[in-house]
The first five atom37 places (N, CA, C, CB, O) and aatype in JSON, in Angstrom:
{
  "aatype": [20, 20, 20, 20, 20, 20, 20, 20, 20, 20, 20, 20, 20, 20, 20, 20, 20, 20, 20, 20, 20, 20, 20, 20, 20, 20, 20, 20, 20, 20, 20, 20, 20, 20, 20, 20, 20, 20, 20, 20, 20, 20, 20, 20, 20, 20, 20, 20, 20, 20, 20, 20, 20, 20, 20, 20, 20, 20, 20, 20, 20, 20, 20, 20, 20, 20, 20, 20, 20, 20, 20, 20, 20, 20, 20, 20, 20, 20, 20, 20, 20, 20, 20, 20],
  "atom_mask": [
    [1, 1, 1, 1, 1],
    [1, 1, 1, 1, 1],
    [1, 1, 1, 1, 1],
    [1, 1, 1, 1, 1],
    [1, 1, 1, 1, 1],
    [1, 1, 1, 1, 1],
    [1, 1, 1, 1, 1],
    [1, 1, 1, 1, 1],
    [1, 1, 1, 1, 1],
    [1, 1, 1, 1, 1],
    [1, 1, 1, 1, 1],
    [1, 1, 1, 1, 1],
    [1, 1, 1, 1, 1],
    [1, 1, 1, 1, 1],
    [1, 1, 1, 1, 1],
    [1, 1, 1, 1, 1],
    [1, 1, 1, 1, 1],
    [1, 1, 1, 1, 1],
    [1, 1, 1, 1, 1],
    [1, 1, 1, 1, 1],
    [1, 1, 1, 1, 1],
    [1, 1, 1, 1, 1],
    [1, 1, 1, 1, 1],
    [1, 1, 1, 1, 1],
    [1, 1, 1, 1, 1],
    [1, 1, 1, 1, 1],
    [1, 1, 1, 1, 1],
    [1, 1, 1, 1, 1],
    [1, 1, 1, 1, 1],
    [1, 1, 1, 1, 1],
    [1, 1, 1, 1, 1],
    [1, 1, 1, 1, 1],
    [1, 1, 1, 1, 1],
    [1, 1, 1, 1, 1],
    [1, 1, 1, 1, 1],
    [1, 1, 1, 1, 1],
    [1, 1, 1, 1, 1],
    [1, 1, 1, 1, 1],
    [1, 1, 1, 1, 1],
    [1, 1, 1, 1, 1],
    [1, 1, 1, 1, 1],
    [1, 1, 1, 1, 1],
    [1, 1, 1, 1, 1],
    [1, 1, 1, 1, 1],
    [1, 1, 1, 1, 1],
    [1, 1, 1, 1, 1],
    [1, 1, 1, 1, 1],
    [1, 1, 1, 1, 1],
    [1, 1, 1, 1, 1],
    [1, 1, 1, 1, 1],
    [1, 1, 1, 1, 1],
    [1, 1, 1, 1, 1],
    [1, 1, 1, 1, 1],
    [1, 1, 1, 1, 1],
    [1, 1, 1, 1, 1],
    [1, 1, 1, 1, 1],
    [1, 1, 1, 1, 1],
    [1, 1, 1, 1, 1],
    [1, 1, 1, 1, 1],
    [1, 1, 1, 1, 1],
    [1, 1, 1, 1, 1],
    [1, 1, 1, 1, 1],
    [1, 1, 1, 1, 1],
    [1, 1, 1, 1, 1],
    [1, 1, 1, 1, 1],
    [1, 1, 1, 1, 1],
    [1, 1, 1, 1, 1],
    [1, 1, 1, 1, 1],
    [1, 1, 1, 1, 1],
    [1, 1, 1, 1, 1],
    [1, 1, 1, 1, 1],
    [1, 1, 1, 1, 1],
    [1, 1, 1, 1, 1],
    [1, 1, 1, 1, 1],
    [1, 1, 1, 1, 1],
    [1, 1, 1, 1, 1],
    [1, 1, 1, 1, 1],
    [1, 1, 1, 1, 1],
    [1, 1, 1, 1, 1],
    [1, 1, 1, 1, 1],
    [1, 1, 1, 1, 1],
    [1, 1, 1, 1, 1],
    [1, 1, 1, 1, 1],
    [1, 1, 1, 1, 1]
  ],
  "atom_positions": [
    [[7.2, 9.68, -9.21], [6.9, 8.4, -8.63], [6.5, 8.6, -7.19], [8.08, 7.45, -8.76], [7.14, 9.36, -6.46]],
    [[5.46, 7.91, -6.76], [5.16, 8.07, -5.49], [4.77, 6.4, -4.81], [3.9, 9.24, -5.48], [4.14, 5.58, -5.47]],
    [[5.27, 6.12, -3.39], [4.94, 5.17, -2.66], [4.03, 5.47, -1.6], [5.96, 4.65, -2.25], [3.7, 6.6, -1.26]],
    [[3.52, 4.04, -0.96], [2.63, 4.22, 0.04], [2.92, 2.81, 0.76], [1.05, 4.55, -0.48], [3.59, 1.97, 0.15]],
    [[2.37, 2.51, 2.19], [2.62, 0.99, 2.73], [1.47, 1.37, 3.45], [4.13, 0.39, 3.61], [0.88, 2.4, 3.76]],
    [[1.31, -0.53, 3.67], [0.2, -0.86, 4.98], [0.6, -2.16, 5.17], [-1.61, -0.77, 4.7], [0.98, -3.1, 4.47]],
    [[0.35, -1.9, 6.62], [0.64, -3.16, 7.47], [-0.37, -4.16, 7.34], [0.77, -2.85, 8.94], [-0.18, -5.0, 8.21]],
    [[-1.22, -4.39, 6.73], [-2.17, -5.2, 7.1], [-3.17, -5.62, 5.38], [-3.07, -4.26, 8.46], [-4.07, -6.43, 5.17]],
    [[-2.45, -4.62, 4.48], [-3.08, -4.73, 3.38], [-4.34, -4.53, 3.04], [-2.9, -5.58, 3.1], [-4.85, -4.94, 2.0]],
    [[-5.13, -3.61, 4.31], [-6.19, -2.84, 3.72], [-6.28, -1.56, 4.12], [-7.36, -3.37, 3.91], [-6.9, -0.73, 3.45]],
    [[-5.67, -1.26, 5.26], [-5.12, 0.27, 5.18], [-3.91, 0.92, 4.56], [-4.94, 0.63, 6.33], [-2.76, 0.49, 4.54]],
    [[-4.35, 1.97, 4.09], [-2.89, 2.25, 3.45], [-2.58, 3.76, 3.85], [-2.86, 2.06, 1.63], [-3.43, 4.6, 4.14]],
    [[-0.95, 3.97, 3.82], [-0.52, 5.46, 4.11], [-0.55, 6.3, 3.29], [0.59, 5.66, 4.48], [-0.2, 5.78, 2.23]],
    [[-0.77, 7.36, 3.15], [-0.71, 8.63, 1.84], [0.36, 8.53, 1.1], [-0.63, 10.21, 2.29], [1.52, 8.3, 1.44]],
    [[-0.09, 8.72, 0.08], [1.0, 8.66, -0.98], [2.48, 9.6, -0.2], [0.26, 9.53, -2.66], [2.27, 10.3, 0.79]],
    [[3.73, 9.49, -0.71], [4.82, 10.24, -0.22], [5.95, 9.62, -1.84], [5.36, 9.66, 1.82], [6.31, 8.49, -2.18]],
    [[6.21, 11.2, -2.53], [6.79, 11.13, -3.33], [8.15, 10.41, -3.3], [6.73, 12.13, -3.61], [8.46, 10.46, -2.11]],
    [[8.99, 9.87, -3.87], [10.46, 9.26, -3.35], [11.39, 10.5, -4.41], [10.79, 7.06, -3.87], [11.33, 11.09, -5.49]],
    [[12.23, 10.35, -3.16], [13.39, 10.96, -3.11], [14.68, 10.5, -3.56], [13.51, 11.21, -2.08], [15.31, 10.05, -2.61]],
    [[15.61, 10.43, -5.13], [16.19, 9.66, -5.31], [17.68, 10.67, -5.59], [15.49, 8.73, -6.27], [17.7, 11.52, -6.48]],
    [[18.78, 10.41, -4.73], [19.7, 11.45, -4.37], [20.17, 11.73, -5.82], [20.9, 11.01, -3.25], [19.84, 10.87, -6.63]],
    [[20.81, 12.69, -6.24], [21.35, 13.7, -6.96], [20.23, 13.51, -8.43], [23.19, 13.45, -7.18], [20.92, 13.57, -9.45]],
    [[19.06, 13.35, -8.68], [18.37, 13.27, -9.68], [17.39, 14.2, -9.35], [17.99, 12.02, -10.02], [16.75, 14.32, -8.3]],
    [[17.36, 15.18, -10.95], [16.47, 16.15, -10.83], [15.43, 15.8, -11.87], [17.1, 17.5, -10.97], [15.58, 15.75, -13.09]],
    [[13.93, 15.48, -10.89], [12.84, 14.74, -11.67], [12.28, 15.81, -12.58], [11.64, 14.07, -10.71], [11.33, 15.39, -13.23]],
    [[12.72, 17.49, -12.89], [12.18, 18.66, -13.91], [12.9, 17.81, -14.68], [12.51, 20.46, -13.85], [12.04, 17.16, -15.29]],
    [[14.45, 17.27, -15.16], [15.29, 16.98, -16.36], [15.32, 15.77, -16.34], [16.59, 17.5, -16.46], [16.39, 15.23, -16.6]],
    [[14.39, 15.11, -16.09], [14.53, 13.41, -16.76], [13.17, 12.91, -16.44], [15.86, 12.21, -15.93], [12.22, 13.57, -16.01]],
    [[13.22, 11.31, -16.8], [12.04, 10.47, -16.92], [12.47, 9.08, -15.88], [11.74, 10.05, -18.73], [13.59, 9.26, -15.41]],
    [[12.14, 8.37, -15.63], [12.01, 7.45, -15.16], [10.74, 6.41, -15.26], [12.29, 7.84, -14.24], [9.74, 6.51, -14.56]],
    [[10.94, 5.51, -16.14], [9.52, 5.01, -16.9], [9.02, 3.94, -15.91], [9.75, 4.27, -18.6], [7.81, 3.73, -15.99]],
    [[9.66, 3.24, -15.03], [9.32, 2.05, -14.2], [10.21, 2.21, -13.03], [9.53, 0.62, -14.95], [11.36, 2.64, -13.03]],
    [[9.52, 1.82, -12.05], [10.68, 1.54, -10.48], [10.37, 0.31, -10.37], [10.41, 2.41, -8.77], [9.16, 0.15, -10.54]],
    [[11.21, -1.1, -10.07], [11.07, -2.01, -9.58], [11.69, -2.16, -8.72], [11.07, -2.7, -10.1], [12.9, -2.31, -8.94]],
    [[11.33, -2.18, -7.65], [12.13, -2.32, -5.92], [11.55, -3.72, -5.66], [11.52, -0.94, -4.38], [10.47, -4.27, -5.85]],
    [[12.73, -4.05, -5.14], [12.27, -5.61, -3.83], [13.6, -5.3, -2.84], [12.44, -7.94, -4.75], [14.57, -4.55, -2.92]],
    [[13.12, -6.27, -1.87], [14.19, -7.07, -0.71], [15.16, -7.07, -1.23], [14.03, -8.49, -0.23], [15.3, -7.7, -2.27]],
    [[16.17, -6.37, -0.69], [17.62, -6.71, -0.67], [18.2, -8.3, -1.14], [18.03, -6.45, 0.81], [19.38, -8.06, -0.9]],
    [[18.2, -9.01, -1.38], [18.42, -10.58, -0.74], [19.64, -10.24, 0.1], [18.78, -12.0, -1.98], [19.74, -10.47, 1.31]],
    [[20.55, -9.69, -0.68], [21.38, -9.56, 0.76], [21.78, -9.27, 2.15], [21.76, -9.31, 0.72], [22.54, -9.84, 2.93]],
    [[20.84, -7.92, 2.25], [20.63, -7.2, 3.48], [18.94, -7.04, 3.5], [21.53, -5.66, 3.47], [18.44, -6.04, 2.99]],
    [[18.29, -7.85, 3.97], [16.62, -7.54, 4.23], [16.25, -6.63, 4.81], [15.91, -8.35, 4.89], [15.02, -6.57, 4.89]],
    [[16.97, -5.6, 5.4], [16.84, -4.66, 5.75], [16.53, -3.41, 4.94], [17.64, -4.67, 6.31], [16.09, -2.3, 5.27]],
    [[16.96, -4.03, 3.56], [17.14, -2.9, 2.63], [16.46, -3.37, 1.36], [18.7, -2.52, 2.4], [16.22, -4.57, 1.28]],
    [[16.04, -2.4, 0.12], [15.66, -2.68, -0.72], [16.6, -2.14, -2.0], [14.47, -2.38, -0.53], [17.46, -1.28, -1.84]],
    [[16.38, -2.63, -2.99], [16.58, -2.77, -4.54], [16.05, -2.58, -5.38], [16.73, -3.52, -4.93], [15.08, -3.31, -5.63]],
    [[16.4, -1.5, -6.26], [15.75, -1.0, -7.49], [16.17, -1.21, -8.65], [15.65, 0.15, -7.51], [17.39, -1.1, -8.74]],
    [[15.47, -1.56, -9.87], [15.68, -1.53, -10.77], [15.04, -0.62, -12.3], [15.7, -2.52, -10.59], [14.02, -1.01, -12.87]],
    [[15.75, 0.45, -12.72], [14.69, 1.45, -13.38], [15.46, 1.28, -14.93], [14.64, 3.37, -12.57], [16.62, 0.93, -15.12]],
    [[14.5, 1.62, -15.89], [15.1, 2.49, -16.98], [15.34, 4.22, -16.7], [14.07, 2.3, -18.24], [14.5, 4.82, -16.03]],
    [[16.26, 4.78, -17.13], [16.34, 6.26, -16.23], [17.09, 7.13, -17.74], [17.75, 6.17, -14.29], [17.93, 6.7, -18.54]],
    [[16.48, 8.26, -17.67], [16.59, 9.38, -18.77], [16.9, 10.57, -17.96], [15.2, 9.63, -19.71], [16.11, 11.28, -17.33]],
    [[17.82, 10.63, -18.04], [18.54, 12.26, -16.98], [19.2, 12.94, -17.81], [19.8, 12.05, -15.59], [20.23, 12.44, -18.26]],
    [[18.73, 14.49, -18.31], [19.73, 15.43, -18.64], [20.2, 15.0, -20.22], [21.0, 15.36, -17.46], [21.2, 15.46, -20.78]],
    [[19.18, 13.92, -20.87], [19.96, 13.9, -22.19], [20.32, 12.6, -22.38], [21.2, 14.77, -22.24], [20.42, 12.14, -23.52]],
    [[20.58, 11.82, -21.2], [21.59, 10.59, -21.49], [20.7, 9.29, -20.75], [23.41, 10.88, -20.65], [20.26, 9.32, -19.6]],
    [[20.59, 8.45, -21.49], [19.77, 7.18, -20.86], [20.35, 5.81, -20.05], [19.1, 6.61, -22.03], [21.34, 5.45, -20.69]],
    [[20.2, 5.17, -19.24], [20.66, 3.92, -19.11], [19.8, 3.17, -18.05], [22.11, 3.97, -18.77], [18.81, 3.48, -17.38]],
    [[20.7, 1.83, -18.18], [19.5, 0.96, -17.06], [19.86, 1.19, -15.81], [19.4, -0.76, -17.11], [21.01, 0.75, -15.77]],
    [[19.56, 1.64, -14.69], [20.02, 1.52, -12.98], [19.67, 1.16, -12.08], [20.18, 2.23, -12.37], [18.49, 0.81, -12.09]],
    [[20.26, 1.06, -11.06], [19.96, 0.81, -10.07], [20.09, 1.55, -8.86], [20.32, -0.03, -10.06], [20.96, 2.42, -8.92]],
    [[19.55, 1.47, -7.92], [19.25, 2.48, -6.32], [18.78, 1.36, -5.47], [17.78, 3.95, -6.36], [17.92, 0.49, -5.52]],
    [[20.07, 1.89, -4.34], [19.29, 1.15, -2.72], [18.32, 2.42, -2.23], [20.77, 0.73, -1.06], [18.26, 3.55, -2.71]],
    [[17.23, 1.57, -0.57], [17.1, 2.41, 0.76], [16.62, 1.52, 1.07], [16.46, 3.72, 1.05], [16.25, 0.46, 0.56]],
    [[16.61, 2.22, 2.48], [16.29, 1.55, 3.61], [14.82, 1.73, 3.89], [17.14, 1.99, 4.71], [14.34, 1.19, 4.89]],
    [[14.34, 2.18, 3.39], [12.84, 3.1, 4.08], [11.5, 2.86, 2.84], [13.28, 5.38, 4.21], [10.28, 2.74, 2.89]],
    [[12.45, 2.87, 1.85], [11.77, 3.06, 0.52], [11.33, 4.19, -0.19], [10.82, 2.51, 0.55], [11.01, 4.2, -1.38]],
    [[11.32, 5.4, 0.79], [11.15, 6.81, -0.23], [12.35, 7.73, -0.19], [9.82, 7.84, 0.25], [12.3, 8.82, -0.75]],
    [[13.58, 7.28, 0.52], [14.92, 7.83, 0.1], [15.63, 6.88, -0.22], [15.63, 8.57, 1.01], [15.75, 5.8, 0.35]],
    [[16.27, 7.36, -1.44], [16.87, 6.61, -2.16], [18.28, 6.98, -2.76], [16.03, 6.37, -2.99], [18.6, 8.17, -2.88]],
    [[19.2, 5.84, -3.17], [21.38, 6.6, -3.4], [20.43, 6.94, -4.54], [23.59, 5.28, -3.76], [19.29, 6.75, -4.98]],
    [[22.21, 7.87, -4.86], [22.47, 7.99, -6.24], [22.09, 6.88, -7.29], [23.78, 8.19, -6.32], [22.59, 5.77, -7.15]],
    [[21.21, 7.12, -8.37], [21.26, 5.84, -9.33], [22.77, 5.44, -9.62], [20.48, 6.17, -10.85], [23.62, 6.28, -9.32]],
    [[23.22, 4.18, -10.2], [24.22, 3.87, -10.62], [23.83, 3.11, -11.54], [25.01, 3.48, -9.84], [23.06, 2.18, -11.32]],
    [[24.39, 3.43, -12.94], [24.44, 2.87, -14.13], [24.73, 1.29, -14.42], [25.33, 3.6, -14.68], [25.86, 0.89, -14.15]],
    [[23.82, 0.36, -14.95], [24.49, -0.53, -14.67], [24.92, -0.9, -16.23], [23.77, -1.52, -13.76], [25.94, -1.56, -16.44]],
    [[23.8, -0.26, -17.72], [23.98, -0.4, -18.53], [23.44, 0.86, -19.16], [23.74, -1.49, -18.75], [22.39, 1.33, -18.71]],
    [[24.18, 1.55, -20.34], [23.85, 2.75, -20.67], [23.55, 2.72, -22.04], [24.78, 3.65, -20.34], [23.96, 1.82, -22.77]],
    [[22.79, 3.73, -22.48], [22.19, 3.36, -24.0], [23.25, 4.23, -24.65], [20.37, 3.85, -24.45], [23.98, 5.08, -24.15]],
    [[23.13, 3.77, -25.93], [23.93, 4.44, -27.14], [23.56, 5.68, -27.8], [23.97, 3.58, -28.19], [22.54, 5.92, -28.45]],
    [[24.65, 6.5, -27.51], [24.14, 7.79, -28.1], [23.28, 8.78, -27.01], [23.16, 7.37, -29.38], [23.29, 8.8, -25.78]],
    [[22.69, 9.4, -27.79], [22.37, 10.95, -26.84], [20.38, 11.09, -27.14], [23.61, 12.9, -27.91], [19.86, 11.26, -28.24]],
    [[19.79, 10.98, -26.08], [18.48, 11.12, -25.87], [18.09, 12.88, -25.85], [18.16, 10.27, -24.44], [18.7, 13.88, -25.47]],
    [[16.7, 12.62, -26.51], [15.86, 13.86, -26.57], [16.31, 15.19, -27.13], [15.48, 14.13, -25.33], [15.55, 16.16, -27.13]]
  ]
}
C-alpha cells in the first residue's frame, strides 16, 4: 500500500509506502485501507482494513498521526478458522 498528499489538490507528493508496526507485508495481504479523521482526536487518523497475516485473518484497525506510520493492527473481529 502506498500514500501520497497535496495541499491544494493538484499537486501531489511521491508515492511513500506505509509503514504498519509489527506487520510483515512478505506474510500477509491487506485487501483495502480505509483511513479517515480521528473524530476524536483530528489530529490523528483511523483505519479500517480486512488483514491476512501469517495464516490467520480478521477485520482491524490502526491509528497515525502522519498517515504513513502506523500501530500495531488490532483485531477488532477475526475470521473462523485458518487461512491459506
Amino acid at each position: 500500500m502506498q500514500v501520497t498528499s497535496s495541499a491544494d489538490g493538484t499537486t501531489w507528493a511521491p508515492f511513500q509506502a506505509l509503514a504498519i508496526a509489527d506487520y510483515a507485508h512478505a506474510e500477509g495481504n491487506i485487501y483495502f485501507f480505509a483511513a479517515q479523521v480521528n473524530p476524536v482526536l483530528e489530529s490523528s487518523l483511523l483505519a479500517l482494513f480486512p488483514l491476512e497475516h501469517r495464516g490467520r485473518g480478521c477485520l482491524a484497525f490502526a491509528c497515525s498521526r502522519d498517515g504513513v506510520r502506523w500501530s500495531r493492527p488490532m483485531a477488532l473481529l477475526s475470521c473462523e478458522g485458518e487461512l491459506g
